[in-house]
Steps between C-alpha positions, in 0.01 A plus 500: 500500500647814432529777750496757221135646376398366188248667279322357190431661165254431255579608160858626654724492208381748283348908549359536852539114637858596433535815658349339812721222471846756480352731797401214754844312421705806544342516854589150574240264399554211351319516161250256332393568117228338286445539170354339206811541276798228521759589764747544169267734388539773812846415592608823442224646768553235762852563485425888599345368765756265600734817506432576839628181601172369690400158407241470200312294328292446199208276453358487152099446486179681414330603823152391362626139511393314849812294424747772457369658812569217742832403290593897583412504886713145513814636349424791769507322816746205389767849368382695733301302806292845557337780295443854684394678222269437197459730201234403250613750199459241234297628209362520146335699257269346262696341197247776296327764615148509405203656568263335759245459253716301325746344772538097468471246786870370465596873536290515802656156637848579413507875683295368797700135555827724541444808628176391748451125576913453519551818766196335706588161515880514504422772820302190641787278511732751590306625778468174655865471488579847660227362750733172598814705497356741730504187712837416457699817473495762777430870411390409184193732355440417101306722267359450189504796243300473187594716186167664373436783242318803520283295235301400794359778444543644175277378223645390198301367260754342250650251784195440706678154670799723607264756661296210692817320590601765675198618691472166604891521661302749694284261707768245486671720723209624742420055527854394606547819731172455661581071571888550526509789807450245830874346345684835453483490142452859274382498158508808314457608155659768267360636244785567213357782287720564148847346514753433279457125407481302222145477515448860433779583275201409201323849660836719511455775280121527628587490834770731509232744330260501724759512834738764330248713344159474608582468815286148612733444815617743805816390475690552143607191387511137455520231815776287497565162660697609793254760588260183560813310654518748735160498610519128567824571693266743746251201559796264565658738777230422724405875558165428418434184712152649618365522169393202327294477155596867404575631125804699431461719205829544238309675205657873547197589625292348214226391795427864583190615300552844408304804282 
């Protein structure tokens, strides 16, 4: 069992999965990273992480898979033996953005397996692990932080799944708060607004029009991955143990309605 923390990140080798995974290992954690591409695929992005000379590890498998969910929090605690700090950030897009009227089942299934059904059930199992190790090592207070979108909220009508996906995070959230607080275990949520990613380099130049000159957020430009990185490191300081099911906000503003 290792006496170092050790957090876990969905979806941690590429855009914001990957900034999480640099900031929590440059503060000592020992880093796991799933992904759906081969680990020869992201070697260059695991060893960025490995940089900071913490151990890591990478477990390839798509979080909507029952299998690859168990085979994931069985490389944890046979590497690792505990698991302090969860981070559901895996997600997808559609494959083609349609309008509702027109969006497909498999589009539907595909969005929803990933970015929904895989952050519920792999929190499950990993929050009846944190609840065993909470048994076994003293002092130890696991959170689980989910990586939402301030489509929660925002309706957008060519990517209907992605929109639902994410309000659902929402309530995925309030549930494991609500039945995790009697063990000590916080579950948060943040709510990424416009970062750089690869997911959104398809909406650049429209994007950088309406944050440069039309003015759509309070703060002047794009979110990057460490500016979500940092707001997981907050949670994980333990500054906010007395808040439990709360949504942090990294949209530069985006969330404030304004005239």
């Amino acid at each position: 069992m290792m006496k170092q923390k050790v957090a876990l990140i969905t979806g941690g080798a590429n855009g914001i999965g990957l900034g999480i995974a640099k900031q929590l290992a440059s503060e000592g954690y020992a880093i796991a990273l799933t992904g759906r591409s081969t680990e020869e695929q992201v070697k260059d992005k695991i060893e960025q992480v490995k940089s900071f000379n913490m151990p890591v590890i990478y477990i390839c498998g798509n979080v909507a898979s029952s299998e690859a969910r168990k085979a994931v929090m069985q490389k944890i605690d046979s590497e690792f033996g505990r698991l302090d700090v969860l981070v559901n950030n895996a997600g997808v897009a559609p494959k083609v953005r349609m309008d509702i009227l027109k969006t497909t089942e498999e589009s539907f299934d595909f969005v929803l397996d990933i970015n929904l059904k895989g952050t519920f059930f792999l929190s499950q199992l990993a929050a009846n692990y944190m609840v065993e190790g909470i048994k076994k090592i003293e002092g130890m207070a696991p959170m689980i932080i989910n990586i939402s979108s301030i489509s929660a909220y925002t309706s957008s009508t060519a990517r209907g799944e992605y929109c639902i996906s994410k309000a659902g995070i929402g309530m995925v959230t309030a549930l494991f708060a609500d039945r995790l607080a009697e063990y000590g275990i916080n579950v948060y949520e943040i709510r990424p607004g416009i970062i750089v990613t690869d997911m959104t380099a398809v909406v650049k130049e429209k994007y950088d029009r309406l944050i440069l000159e039309e003015g759509m957020l309070p703060i002047k430009r794009w979110g990057l991955p460490e500016d979500v990185a940092n707001a997981v490191s907050v949670l994980c300081s333990g500054k906010l143990a007395y808040s439990t099911g709360e949504v942090l906000n990294v949209d530069g503003g985006f969330h404030i309605r304004r005239l």
